[in-house]
Biopython code that builds the backbone (N, CA, C, O; Angstrom):
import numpy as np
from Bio.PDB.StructureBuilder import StructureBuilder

atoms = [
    (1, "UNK", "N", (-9.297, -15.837, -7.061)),
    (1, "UNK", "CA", (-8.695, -14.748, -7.775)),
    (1, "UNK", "C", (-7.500, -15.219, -8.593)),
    (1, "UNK", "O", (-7.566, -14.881, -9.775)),
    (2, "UNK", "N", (-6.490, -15.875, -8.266)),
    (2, "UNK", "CA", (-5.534, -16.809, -8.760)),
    (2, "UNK", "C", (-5.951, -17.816, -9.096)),
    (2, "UNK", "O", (-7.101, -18.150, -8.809)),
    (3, "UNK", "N", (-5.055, -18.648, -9.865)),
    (3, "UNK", "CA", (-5.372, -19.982, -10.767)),
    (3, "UNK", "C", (-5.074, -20.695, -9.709)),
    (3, "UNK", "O", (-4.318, -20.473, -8.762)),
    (4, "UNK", "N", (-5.753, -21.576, -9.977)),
    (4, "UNK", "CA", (-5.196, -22.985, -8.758)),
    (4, "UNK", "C", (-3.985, -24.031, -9.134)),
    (4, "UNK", "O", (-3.462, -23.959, -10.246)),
    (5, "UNK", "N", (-3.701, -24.677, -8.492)),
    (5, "UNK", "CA", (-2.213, -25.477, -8.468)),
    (5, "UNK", "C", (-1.974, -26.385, -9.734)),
    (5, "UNK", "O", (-0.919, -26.681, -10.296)),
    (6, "UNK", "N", (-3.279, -26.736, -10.011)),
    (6, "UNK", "CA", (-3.611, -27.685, -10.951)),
    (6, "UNK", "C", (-3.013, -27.106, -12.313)),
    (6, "UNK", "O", (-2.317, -27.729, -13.114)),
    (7, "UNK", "N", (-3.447, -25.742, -12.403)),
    (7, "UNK", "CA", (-3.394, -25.159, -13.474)),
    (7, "UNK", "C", (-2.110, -24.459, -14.076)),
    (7, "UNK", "O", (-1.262, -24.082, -13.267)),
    (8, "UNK", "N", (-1.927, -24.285, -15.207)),
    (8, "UNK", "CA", (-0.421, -23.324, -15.693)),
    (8, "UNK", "C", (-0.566, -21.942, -14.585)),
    (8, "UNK", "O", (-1.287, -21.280, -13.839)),
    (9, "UNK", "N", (0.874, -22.171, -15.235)),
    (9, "UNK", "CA", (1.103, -20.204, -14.197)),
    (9, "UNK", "C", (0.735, -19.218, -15.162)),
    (9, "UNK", "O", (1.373, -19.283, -16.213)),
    (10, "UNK", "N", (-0.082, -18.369, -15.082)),
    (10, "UNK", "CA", (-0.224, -17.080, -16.565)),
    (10, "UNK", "C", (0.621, -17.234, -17.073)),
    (10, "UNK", "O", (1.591, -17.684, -16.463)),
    (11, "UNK", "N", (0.726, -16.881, -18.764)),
    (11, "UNK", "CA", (1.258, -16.689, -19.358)),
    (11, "UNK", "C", (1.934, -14.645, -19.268)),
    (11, "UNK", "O", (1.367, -13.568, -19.089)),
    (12, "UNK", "N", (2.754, -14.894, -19.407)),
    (12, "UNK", "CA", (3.381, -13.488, -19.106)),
    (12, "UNK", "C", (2.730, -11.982, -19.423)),
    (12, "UNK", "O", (2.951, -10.975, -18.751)),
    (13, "UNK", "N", (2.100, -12.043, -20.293)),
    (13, "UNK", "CA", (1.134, -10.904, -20.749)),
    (13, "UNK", "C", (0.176, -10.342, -19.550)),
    (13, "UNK", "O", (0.032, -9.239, -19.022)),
    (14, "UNK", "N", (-0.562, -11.972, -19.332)),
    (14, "UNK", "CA", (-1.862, -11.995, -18.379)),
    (14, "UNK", "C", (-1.181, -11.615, -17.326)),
    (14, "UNK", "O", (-1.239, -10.388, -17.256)),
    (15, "UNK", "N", (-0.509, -12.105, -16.396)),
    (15, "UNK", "CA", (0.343, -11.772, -14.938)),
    (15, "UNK", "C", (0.952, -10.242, -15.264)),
    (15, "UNK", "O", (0.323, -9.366, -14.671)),
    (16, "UNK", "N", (1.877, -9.835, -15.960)),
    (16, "UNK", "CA", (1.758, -8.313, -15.980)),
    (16, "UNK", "C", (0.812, -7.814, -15.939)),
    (16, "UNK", "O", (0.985, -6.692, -15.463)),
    (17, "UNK", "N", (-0.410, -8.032, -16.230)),
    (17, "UNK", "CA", (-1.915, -7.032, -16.513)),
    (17, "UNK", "C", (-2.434, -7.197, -14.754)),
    (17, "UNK", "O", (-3.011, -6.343, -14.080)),
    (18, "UNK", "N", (-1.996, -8.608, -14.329)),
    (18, "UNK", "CA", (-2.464, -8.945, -12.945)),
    (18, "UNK", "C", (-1.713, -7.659, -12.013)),
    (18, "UNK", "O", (-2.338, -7.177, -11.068)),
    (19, "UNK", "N", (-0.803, -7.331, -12.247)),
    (19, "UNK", "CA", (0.427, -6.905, -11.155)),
    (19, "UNK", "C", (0.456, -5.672, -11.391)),
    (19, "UNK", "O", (1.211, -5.063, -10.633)),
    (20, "UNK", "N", (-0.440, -4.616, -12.685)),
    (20, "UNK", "CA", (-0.316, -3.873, -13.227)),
    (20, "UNK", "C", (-1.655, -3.423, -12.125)),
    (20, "UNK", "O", (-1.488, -2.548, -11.276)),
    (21, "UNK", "N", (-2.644, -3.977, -12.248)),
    (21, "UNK", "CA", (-3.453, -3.960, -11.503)),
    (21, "UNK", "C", (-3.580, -3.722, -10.147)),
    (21, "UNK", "O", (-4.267, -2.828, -9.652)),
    (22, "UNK", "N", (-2.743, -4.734, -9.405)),
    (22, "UNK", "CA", (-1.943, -4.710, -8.195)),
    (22, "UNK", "C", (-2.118, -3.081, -7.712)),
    (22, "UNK", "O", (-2.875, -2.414, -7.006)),
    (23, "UNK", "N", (-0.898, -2.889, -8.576)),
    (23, "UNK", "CA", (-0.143, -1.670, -8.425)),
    (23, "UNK", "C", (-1.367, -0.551, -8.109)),
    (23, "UNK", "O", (-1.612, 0.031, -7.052)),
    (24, "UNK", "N", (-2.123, -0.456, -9.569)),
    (24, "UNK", "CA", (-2.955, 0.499, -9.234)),
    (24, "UNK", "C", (-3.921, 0.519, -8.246)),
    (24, "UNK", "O", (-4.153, 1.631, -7.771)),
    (25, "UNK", "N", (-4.466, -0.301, -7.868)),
    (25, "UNK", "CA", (-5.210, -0.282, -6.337)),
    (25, "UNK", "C", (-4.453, -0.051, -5.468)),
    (25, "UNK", "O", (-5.048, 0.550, -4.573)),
    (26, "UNK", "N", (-3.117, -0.258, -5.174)),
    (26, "UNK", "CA", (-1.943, -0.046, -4.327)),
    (26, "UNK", "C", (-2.260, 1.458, -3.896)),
    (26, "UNK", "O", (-2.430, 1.902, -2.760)),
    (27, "UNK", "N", (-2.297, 2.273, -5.422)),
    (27, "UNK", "CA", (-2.343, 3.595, -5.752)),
    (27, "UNK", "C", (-3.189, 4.329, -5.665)),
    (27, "UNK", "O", (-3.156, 5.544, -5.862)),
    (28, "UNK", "N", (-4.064, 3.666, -5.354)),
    (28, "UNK", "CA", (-5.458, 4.393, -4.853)),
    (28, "UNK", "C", (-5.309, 4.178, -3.580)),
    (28, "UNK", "O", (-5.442, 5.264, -3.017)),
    (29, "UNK", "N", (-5.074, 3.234, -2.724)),
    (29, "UNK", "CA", (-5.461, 3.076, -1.335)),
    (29, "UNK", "C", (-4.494, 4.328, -0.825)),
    (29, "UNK", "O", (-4.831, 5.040, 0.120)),
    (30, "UNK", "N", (-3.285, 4.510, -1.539)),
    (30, "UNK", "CA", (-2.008, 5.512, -1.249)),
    (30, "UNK", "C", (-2.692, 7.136, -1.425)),
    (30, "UNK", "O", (-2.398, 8.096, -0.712)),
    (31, "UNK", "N", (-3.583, 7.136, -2.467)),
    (31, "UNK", "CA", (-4.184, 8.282, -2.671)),
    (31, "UNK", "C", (-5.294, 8.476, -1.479)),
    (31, "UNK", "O", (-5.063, 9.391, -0.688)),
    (32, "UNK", "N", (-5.983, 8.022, -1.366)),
    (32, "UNK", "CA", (-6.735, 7.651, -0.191)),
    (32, "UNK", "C", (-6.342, 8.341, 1.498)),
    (32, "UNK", "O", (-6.791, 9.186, 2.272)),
    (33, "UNK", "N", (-5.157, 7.293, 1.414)),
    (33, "UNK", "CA", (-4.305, 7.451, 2.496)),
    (33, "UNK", "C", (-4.113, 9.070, 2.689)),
    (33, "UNK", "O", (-4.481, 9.711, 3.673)),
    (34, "UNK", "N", (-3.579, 9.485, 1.749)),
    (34, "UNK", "CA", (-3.320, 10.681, 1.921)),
    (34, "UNK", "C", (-3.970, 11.872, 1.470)),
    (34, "UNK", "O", (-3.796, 13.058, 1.747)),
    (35, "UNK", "N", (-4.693, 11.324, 0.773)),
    (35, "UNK", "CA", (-5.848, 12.313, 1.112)),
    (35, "UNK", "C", (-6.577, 12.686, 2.483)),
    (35, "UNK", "O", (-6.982, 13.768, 2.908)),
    (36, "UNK", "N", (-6.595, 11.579, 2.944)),
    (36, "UNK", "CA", (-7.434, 11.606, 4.543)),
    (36, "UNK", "C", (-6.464, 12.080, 5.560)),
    (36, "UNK", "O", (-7.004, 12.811, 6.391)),
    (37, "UNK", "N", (-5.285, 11.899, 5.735)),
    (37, "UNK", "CA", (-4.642, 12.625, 6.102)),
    (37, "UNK", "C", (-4.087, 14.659, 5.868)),
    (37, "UNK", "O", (-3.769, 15.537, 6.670)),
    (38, "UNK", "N", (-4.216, 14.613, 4.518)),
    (38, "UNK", "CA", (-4.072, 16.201, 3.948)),
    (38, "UNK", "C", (-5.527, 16.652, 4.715)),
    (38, "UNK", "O", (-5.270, 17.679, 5.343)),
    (39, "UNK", "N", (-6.474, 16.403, 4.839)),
    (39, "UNK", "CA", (-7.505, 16.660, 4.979)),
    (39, "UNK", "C", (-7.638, 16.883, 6.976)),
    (39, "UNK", "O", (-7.997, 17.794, 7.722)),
    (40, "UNK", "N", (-7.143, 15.542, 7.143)),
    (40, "UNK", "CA", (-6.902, 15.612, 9.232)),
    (40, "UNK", "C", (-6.329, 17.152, 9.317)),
    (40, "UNK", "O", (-6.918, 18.226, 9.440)),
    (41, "UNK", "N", (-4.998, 16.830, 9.207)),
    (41, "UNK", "CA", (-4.471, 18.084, 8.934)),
    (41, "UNK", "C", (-4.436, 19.097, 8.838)),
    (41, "UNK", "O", (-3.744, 19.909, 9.452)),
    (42, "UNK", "N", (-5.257, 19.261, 7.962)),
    (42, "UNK", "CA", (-5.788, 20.591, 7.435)),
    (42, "UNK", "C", (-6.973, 21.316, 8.644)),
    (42, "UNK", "O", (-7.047, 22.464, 9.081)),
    (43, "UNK", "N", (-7.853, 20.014, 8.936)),
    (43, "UNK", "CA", (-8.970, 20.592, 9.775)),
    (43, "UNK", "C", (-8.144, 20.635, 11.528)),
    (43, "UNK", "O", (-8.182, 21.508, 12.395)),
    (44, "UNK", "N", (-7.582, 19.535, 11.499)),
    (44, "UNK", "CA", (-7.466, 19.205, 12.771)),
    (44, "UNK", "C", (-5.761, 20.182, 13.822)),
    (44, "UNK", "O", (-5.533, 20.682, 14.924)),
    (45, "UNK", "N", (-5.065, 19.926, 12.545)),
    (45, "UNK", "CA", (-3.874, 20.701, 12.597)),
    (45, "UNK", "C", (-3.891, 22.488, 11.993)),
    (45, "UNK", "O", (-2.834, 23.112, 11.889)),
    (46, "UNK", "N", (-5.145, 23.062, 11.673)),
    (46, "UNK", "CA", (-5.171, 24.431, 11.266)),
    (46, "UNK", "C", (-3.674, 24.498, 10.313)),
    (46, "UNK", "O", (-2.693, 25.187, 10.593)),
    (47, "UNK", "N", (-3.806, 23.690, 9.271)),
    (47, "UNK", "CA", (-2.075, 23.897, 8.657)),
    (47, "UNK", "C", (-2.628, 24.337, 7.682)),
    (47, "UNK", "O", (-3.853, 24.235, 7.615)),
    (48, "UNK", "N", (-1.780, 25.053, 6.471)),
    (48, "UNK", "CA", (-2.271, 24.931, 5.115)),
    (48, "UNK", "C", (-2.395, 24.293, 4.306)),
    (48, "UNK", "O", (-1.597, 23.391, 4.563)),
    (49, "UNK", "N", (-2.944, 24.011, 3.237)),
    (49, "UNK", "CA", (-3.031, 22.790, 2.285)),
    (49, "UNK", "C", (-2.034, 21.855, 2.062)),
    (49, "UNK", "O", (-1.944, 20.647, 2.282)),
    (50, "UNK", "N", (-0.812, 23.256, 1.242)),
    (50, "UNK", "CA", (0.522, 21.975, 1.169)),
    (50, "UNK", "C", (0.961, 21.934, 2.239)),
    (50, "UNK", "O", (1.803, 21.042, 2.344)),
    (51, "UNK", "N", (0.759, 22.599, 3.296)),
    (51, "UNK", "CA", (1.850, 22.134, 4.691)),
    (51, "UNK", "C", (0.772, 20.599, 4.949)),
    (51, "UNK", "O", (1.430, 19.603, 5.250)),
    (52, "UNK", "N", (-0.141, 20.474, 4.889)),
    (52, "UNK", "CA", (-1.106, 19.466, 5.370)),
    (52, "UNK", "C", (-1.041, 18.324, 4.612)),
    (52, "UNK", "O", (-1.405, 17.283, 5.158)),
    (53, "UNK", "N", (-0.563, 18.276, 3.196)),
    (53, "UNK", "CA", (-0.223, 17.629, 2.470)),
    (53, "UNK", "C", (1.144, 16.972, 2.875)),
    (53, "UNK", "O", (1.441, 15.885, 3.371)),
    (54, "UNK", "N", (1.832, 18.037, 2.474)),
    (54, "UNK", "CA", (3.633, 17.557, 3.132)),
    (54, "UNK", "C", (3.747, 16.733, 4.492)),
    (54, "UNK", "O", (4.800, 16.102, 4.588)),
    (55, "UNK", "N", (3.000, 16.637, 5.391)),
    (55, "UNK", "CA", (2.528, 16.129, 7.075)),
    (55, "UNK", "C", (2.075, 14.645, 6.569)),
    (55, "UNK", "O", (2.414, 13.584, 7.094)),
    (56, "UNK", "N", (1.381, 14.780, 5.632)),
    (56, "UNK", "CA", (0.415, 13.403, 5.358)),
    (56, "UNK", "C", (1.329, 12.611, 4.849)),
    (56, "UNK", "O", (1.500, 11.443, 5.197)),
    (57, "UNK", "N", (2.139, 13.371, 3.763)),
    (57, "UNK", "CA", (3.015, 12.182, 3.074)),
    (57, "UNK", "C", (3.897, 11.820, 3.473)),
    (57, "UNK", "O", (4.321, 10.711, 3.147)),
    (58, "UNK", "N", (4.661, 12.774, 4.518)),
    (58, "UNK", "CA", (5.924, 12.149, 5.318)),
    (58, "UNK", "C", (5.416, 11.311, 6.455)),
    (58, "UNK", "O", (6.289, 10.569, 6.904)),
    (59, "UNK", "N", (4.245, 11.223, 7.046)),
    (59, "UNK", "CA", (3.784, 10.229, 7.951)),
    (59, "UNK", "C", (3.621, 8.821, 7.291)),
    (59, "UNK", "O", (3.970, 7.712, 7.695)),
    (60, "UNK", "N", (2.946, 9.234, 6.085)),
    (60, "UNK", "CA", (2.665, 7.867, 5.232)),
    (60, "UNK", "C", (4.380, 7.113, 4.457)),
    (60, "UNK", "O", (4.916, 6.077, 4.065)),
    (61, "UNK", "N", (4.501, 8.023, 4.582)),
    (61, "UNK", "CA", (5.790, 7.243, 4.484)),
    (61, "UNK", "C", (7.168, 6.916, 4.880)),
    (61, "UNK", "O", (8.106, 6.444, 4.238)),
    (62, "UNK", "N", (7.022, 7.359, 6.337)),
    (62, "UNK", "CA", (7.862, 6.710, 7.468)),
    (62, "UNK", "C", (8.978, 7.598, 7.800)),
    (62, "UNK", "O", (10.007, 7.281, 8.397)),
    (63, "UNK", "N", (8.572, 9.037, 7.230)),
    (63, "UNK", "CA", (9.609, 9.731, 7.660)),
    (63, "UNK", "C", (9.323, 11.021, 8.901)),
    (63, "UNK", "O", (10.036, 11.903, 9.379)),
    (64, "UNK", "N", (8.035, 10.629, 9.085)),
    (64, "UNK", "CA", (7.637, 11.213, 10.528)),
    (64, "UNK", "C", (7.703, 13.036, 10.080)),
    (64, "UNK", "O", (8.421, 13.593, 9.249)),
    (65, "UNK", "N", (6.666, 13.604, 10.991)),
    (65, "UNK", "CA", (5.773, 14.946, 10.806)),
    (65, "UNK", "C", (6.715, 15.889, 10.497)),
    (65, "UNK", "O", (7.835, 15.435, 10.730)),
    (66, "UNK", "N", (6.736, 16.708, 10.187)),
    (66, "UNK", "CA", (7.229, 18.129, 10.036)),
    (66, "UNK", "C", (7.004, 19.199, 10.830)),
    (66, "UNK", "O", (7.936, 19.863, 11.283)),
    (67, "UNK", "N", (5.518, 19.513, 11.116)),
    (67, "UNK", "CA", (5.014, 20.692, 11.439)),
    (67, "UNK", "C", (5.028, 20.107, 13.364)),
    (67, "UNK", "O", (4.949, 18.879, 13.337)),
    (68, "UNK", "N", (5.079, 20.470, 14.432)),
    (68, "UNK", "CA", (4.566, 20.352, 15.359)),
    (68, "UNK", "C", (3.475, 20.450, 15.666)),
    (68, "UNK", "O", (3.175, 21.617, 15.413)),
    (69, "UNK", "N", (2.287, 19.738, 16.243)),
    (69, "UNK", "CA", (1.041, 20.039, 16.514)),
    (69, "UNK", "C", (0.776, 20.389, 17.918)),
    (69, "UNK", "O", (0.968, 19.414, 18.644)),
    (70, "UNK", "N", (0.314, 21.685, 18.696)),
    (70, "UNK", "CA", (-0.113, 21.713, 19.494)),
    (70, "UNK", "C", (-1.404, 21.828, 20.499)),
    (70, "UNK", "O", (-1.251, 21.877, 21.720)),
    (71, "UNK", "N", (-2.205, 21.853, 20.108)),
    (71, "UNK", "CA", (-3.512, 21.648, 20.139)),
    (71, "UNK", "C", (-3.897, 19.871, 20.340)),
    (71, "UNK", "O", (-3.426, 19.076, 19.526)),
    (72, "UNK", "N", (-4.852, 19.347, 21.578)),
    (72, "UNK", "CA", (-4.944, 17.599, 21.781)),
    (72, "UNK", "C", (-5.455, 17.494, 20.550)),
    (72, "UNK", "O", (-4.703, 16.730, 19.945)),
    (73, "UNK", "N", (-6.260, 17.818, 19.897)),
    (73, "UNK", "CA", (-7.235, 17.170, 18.906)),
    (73, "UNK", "C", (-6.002, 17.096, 18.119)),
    (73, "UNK", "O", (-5.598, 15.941, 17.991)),
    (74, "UNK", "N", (-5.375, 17.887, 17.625)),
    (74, "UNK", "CA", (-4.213, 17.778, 16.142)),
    (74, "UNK", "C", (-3.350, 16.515, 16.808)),
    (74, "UNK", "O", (-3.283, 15.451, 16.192)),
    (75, "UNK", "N", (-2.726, 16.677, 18.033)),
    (75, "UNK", "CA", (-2.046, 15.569, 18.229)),
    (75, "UNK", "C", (-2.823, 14.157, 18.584)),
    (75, "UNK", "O", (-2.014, 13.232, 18.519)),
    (76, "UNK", "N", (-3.993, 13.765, 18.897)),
    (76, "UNK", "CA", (-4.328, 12.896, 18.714)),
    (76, "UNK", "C", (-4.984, 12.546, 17.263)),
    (76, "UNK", "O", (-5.600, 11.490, 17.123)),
    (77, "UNK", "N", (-4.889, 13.122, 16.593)),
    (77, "UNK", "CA", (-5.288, 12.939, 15.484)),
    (77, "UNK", "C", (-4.349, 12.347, 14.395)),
    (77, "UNK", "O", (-4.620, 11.427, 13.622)),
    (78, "UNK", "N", (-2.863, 13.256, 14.512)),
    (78, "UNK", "CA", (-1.510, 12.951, 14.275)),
    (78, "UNK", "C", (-0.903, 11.420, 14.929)),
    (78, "UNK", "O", (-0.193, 10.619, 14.322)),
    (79, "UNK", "N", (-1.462, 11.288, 16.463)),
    (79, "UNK", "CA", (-0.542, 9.504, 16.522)),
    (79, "UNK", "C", (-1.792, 8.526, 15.289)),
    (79, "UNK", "O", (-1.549, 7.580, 14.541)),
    (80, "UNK", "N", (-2.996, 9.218, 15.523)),
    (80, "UNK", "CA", (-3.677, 8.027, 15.129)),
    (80, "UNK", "C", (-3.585, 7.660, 13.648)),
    (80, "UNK", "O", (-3.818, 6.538, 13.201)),
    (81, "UNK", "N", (-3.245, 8.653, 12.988)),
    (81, "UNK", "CA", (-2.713, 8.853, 11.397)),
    (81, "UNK", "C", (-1.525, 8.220, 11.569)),
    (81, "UNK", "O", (-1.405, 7.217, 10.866)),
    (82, "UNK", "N", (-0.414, 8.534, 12.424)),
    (82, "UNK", "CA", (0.764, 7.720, 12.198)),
    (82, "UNK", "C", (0.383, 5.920, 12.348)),
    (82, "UNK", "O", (0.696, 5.166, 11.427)),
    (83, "UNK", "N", (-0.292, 5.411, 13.571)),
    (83, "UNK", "CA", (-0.677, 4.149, 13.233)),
    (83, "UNK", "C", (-1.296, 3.807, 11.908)),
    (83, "UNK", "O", (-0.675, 3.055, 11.158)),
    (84, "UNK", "N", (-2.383, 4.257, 11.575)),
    (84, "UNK", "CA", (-2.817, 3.883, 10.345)),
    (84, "UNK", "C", (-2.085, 3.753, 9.256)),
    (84, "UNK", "O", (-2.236, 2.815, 8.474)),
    (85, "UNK", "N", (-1.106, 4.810, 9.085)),
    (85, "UNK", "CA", (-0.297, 4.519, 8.227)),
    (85, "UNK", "C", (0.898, 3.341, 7.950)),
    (85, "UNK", "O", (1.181, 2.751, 6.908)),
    (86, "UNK", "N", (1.451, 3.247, 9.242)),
    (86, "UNK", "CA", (1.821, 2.318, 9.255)),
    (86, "UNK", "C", (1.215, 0.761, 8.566)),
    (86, "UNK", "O", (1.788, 0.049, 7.742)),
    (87, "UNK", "N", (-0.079, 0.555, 9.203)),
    (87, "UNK", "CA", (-1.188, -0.022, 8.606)),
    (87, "UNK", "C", (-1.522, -0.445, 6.900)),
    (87, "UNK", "O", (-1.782, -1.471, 6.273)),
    (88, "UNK", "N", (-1.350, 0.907, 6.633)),
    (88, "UNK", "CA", (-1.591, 0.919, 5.647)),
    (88, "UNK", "C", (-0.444, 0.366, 4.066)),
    (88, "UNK", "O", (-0.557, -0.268, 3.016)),
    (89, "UNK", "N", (0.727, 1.227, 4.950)),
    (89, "UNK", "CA", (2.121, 0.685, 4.276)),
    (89, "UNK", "C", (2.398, -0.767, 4.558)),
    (89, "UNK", "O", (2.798, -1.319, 3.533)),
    (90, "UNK", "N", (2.327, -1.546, 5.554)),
    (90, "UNK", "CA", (1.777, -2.957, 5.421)),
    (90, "UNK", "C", (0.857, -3.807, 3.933)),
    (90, "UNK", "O", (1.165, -4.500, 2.964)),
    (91, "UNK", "N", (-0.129, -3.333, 4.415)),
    (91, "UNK", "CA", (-1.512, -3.476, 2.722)),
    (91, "UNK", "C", (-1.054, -3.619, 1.880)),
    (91, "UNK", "O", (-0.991, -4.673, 1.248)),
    (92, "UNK", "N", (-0.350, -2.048, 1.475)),
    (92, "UNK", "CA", (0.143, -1.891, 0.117)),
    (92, "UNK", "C", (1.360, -2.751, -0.342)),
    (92, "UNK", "O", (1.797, -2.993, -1.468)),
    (93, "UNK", "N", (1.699, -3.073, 0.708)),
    (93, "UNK", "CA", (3.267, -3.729, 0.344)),
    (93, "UNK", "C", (2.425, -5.494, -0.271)),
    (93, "UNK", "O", (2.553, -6.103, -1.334)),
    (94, "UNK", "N", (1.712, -5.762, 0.824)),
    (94, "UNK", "CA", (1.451, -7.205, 0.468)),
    (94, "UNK", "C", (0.407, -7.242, -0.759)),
    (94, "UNK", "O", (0.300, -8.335, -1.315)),
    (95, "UNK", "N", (-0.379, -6.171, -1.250)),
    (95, "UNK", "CA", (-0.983, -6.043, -2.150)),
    (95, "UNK", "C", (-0.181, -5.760, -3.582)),
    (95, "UNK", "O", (-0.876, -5.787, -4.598)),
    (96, "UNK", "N", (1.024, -5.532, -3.700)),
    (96, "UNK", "CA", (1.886, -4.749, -4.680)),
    (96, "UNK", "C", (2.820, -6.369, -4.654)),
    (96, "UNK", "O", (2.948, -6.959, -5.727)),
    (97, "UNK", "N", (3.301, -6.859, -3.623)),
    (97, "UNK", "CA", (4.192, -8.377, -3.739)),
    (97, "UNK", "C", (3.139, -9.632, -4.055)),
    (97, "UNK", "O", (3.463, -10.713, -4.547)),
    (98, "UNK", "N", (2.259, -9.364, -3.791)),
    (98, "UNK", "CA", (0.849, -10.797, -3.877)),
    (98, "UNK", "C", (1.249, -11.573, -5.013)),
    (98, "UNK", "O", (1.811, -12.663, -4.913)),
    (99, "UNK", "N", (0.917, -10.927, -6.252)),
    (99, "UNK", "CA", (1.196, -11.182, -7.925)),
    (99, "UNK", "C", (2.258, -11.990, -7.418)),
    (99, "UNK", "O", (2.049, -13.192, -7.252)),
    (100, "UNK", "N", (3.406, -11.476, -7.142)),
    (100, "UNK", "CA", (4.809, -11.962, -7.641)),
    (100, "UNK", "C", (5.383, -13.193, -6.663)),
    (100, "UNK", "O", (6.366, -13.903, -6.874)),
    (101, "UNK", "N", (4.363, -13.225, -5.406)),
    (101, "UNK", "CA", (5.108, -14.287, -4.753)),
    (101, "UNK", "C", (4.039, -15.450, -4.852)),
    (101, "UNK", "O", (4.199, -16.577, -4.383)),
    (102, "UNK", "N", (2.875, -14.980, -5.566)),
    (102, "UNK", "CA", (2.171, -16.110, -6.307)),
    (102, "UNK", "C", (2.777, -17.055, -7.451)),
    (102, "UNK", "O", (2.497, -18.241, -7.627)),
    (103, "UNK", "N", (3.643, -16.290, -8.168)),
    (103, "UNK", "CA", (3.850, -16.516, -9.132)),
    (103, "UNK", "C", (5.495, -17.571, -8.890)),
    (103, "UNK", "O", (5.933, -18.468, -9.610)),
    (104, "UNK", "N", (5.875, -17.181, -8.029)),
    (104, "UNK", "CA", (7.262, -17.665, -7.644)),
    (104, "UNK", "C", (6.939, -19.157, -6.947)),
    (104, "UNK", "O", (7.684, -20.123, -7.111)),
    (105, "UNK", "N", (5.623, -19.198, -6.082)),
    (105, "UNK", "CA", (5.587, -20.118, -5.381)),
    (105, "UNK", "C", (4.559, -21.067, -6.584)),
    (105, "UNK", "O", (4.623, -22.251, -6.256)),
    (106, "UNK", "N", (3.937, -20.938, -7.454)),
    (106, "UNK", "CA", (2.923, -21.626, -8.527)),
    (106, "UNK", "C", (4.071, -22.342, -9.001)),
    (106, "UNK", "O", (4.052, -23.571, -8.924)),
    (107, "UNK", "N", (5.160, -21.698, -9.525)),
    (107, "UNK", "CA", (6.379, -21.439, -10.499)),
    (107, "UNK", "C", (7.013, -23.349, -9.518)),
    (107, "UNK", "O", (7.216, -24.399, -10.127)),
    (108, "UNK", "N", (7.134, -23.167, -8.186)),
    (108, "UNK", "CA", (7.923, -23.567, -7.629)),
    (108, "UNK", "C", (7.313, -25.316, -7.763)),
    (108, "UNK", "O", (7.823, -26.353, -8.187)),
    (109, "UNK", "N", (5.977, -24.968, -7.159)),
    (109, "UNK", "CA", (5.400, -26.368, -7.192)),
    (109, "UNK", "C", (4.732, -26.833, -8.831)),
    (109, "UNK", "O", (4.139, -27.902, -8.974)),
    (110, "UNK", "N", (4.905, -26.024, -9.781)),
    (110, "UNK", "CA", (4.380, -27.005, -10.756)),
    (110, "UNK", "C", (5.765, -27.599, -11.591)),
    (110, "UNK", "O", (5.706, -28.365, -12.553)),
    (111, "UNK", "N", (7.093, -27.023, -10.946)),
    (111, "UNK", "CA", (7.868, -27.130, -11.706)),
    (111, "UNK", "C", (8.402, -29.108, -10.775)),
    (111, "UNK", "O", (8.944, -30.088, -11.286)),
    (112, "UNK", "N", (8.035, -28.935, -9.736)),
    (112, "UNK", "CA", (7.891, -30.098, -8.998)),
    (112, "UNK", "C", (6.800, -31.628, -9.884)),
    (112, "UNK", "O", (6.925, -32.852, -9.934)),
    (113, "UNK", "N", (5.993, -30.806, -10.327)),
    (113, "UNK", "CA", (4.901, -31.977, -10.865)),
    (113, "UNK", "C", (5.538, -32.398, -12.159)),
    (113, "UNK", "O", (5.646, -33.617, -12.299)),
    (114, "UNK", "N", (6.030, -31.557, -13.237)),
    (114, "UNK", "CA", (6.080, -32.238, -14.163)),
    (114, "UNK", "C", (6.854, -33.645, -14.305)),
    (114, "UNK", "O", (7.791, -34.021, -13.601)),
    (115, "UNK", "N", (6.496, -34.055, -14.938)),
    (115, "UNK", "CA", (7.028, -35.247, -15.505)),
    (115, "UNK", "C", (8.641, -35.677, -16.083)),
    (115, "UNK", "O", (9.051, -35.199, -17.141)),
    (116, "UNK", "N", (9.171, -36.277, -15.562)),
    (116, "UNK", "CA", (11.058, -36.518, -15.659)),
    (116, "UNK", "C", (11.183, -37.101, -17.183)),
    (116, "UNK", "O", (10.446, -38.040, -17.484)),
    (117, "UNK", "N", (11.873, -36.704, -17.920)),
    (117, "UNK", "CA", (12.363, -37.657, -18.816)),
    (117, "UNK", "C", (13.496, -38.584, -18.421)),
    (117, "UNK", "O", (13.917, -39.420, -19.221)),
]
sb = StructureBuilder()
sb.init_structure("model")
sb.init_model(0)
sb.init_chain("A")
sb.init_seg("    ")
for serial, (resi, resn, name, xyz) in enumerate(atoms, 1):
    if name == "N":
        sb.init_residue(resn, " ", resi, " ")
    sb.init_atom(name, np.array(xyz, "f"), 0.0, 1.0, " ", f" {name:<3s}", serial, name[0])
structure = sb.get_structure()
């Protein structure tokens, strides 16, 4: 998927389009994420749409539930969404930094090879 060691580092155009890319799969897996969660929620937690929504995105993003769930199915449904998410915010992070610490470490060792005057 990356150039190999041998080779130049992208030229700056190409690596933005790489990282641009990045991003947007980032952005889907995030849409994803929370979609499947708005959706747990919704069935599993009897919440309403945006309350089921609002649940999904504060789990997915580390600021923990809103609504209380009482019913086992909603709360086991709720830790297992909170792991995943976690999970998931992992992914995205190393999928969104990949580009750039490719580029830092290519950067690092070809700047090693060239040739001294």
């Amino acid at each position: 998927m990356y150039e190999p060691r041998k080779h130049h580092p992208l030229a700056w155009p190409q690596f933005l389009r790489r990282a641009v890319r990045h991003l947007l799969f980032a952005f889907c897996v995030l849409g994803g994420a929370v979609g499947l969660g708005t959706a747990g929620y919704r069935l599993a937690g009897r919440l309403p749409w945006v309350d089921a929504f609002l649940n999904a995105s504060m789990i997915l993003s580390g600021m923990g539930p809103v609504d209380r769930m009482t019913s086992t199915g909603a709360k086991l449904f709720s830790a297992f969404y909170a792991l995943f998410s976690g999970l998931v915010f992992i992914a995205v992070m190393g999928v969104v930094l990949a580009p750039w610490i490719h580029r830092i470490i290519h950067w690092v060792n070809w700047e090693e090879r060239e040739p001294k005057s």
